[in-house]
DRENDO-1510 file (C-alpha; in Angstrom, 1 decimal, always signed):
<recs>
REC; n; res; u; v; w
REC; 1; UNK; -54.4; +34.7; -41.5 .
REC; 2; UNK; -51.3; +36.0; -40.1 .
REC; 3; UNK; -48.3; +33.1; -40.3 .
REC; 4; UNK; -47.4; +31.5; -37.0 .
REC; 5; UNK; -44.7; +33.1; -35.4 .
REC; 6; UNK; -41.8; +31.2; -36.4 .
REC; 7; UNK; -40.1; +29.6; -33.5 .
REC; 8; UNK; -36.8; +31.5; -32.5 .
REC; 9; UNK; -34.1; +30.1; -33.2 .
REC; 10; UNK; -32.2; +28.6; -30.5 .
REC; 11; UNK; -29.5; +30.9; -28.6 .
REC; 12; UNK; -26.2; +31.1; -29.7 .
REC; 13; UNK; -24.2; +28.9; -27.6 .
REC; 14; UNK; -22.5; +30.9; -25.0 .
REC; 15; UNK; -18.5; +29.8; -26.4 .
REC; 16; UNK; -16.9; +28.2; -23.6 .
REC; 17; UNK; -13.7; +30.7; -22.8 .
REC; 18; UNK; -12.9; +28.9; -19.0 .
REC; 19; UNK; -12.3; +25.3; -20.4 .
REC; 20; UNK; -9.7; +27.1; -23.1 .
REC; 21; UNK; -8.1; +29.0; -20.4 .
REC; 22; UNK; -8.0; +26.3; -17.8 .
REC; 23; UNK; -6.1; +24.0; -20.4 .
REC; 24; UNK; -3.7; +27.2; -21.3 .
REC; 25; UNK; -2.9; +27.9; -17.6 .
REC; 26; UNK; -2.1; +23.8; -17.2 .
REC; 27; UNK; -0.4; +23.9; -20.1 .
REC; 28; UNK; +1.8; +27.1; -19.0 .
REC; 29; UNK; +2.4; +25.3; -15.6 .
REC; 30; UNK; +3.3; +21.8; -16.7 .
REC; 31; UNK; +6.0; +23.8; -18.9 .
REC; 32; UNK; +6.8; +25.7; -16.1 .
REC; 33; UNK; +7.2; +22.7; -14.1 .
REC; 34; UNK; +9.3; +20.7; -16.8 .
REC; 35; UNK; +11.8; +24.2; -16.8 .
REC; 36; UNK; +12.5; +24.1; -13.5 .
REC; 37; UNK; +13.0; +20.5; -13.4 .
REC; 38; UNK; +15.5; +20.5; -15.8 .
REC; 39; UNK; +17.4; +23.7; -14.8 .
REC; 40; UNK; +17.5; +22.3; -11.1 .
REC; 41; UNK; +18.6; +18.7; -12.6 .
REC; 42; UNK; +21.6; +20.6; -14.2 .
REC; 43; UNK; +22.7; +22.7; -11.3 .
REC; 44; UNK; +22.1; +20.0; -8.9 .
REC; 45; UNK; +24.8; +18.0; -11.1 .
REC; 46; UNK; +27.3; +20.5; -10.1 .
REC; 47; UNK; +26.0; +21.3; -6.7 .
REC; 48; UNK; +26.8; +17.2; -6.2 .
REC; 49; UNK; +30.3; +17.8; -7.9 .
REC; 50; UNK; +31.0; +20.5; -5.6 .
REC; 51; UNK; +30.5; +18.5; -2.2 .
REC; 52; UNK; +32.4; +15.8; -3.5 .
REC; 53; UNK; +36.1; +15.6; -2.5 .
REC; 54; UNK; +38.8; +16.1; -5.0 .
REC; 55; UNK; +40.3; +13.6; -6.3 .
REC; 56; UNK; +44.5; +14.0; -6.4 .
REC; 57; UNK; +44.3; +14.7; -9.6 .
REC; 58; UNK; +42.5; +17.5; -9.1 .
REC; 59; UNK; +44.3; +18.9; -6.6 .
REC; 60; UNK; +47.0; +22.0; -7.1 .
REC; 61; UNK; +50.6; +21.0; -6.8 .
REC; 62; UNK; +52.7; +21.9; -4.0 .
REC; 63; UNK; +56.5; +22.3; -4.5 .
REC; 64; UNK; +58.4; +22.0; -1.0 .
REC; 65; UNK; +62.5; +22.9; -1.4 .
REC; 66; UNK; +64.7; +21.0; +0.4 .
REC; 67; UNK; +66.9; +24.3; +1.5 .
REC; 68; UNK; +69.9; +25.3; +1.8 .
REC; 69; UNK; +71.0; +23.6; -1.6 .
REC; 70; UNK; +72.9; +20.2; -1.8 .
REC; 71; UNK; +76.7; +20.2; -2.2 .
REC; 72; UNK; +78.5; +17.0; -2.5 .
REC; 73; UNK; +81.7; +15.6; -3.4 .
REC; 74; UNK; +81.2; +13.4; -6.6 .
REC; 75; UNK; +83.2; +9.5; -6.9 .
REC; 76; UNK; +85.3; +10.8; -9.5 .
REC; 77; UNK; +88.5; +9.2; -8.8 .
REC; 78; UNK; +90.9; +11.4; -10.8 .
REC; 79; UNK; +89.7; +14.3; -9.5 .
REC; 80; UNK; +88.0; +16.4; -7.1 .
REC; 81; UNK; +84.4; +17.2; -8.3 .
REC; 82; UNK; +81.3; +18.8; -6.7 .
REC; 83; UNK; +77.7; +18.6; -7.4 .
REC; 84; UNK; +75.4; +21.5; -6.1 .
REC; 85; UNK; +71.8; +20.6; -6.6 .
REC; 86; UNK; +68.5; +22.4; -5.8 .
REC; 87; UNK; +65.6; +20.1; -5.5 .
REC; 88; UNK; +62.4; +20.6; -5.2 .
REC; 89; UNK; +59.9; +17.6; -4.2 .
REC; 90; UNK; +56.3; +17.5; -5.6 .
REC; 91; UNK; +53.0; +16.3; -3.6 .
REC; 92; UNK; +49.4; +17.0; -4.3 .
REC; 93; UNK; +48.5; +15.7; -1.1 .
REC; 94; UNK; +48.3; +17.7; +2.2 .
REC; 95; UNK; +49.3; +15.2; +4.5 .
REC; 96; UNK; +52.2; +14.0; +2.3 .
REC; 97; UNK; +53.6; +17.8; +2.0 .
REC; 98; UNK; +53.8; +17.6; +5.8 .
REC; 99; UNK; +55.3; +14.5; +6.3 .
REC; 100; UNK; +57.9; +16.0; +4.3 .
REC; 101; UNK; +58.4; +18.9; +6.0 .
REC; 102; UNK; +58.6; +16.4; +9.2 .
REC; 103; UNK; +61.1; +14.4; +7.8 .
REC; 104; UNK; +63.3; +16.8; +5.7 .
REC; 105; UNK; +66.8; +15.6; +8.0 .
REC; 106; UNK; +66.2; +12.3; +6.8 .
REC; 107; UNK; +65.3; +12.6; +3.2 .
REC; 108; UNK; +68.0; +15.2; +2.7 .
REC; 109; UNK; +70.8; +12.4; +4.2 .
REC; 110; UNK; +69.2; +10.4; +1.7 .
REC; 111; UNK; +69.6; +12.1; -1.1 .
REC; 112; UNK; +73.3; +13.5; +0.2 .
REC; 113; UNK; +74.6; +9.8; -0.2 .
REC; 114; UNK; +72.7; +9.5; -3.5 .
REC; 115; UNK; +74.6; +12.3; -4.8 .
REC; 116; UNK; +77.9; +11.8; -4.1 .
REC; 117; UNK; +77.9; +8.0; -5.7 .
REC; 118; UNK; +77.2; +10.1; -8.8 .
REC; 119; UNK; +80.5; +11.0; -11.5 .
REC; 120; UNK; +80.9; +13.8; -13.5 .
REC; 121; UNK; +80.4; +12.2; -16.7 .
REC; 122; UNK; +77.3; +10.1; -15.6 .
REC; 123; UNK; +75.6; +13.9; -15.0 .
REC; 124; UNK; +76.5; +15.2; -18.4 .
REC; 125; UNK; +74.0; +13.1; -19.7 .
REC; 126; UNK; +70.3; +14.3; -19.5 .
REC; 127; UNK; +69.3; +10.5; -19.1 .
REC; 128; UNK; +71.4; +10.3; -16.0 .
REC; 129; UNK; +69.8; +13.3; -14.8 .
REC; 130; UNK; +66.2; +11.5; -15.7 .
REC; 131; UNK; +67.4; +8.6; -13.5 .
REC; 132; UNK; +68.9; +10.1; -11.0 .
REC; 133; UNK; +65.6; +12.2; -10.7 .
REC; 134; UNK; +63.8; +9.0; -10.5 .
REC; 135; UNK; +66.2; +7.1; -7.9 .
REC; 136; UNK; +65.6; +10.4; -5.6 .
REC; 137; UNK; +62.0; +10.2; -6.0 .
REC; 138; UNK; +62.7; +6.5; -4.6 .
REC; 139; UNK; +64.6; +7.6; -1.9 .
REC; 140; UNK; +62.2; +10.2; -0.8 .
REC; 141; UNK; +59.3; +8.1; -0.7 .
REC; 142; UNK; +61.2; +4.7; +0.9 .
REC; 143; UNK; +62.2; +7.3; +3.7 .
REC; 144; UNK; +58.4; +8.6; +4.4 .
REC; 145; UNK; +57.2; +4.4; +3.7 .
REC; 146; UNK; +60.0; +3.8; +6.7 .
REC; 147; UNK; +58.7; +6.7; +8.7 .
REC; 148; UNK; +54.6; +5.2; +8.0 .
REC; 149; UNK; +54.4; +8.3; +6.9 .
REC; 150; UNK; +52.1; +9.4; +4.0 .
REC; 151; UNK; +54.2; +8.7; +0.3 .
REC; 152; UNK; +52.3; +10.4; -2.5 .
REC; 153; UNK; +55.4; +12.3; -3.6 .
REC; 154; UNK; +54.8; +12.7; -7.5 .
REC; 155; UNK; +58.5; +13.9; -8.5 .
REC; 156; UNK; +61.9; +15.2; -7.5 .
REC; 157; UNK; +62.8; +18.1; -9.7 .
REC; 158; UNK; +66.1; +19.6; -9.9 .
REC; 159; UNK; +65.5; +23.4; -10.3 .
REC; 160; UNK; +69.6; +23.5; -10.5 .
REC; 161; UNK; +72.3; +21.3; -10.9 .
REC; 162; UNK; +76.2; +22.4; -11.3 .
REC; 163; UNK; +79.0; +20.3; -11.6 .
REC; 164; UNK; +82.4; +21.8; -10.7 .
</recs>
């Protein structure tokens, strides 16, 4: 008698290539996604920084000359002495660099009288210079203060001093 025929044997089951692809294509997204989030997270940090005003730090200094130079007798008492100064004024601040231009009579009377309660020997000493730089930086910003004008004068610099 001939053998039964055997039973076949089951199919092969058909491999499942969508479910693998479907989790590659989420998996290539999500990465996608995480990418972009942190590329845009980065330049959004500077986009923020941009629209942020600078501080005064930050800002580029402006140098305004008080012109023509200053010439003034010094209080030297045995002689007659001179002082001819150049001076420069330093602000970071817009409105500051206006006020000065504004007020530029005023400051320079200011620093005029300063000047000439100076002696010849105090100014050949670079720490009377430092000092007198400082007690003109005073000067300019008590005259904007009395003027309610803006003060955020950071220095006085002499760019040349002579005495004669």
């Amino acid at each position: 008698m001939s053998k039964p025929a055997a039973p076949a044997a089951p199919p092969a089951p058909k491999s499942n290539n969508l479910a693998l692809w479907i989790l590659i294509a989420l998996l290539a997204i999500g990465l996608a996604g995480a990418g972009a989030f942190w590329f845009l997270q980065g330049r959004g940090g500077e986009a923020h920084a941009a629209d942020k005003p600078e501080s005064a730090a930050t800002q580029p200094a402006r140098y305004y000359a008080l012109e023509p130079a200053f010439v003034v007798n010094l209080a030297d008492t045995s002689s007659v002495r001179y002082l001819q100064a150049d001076v420069q004024v330093m602000t970071r601040d817009e409105a500051t660099g206006a006020a000065l231009e504004l007020h530029t009579p005023a400051i320079r009377n200011r620093l005029l009288l300063l000047f000439g309660q100076q002696t010849a020997a105090q100014l050949a000493q670079r720490s009377a210079k430092e000092r007198l730089q400082q007690q003109a930086l005073a000067e300019v910003r008590n005259v904007l203060k009395a003027e309610r004008a803006p003060d955020k004068v950071e220095a006085v610099f002499f760019t040349s001093l002579v005495t004669q």
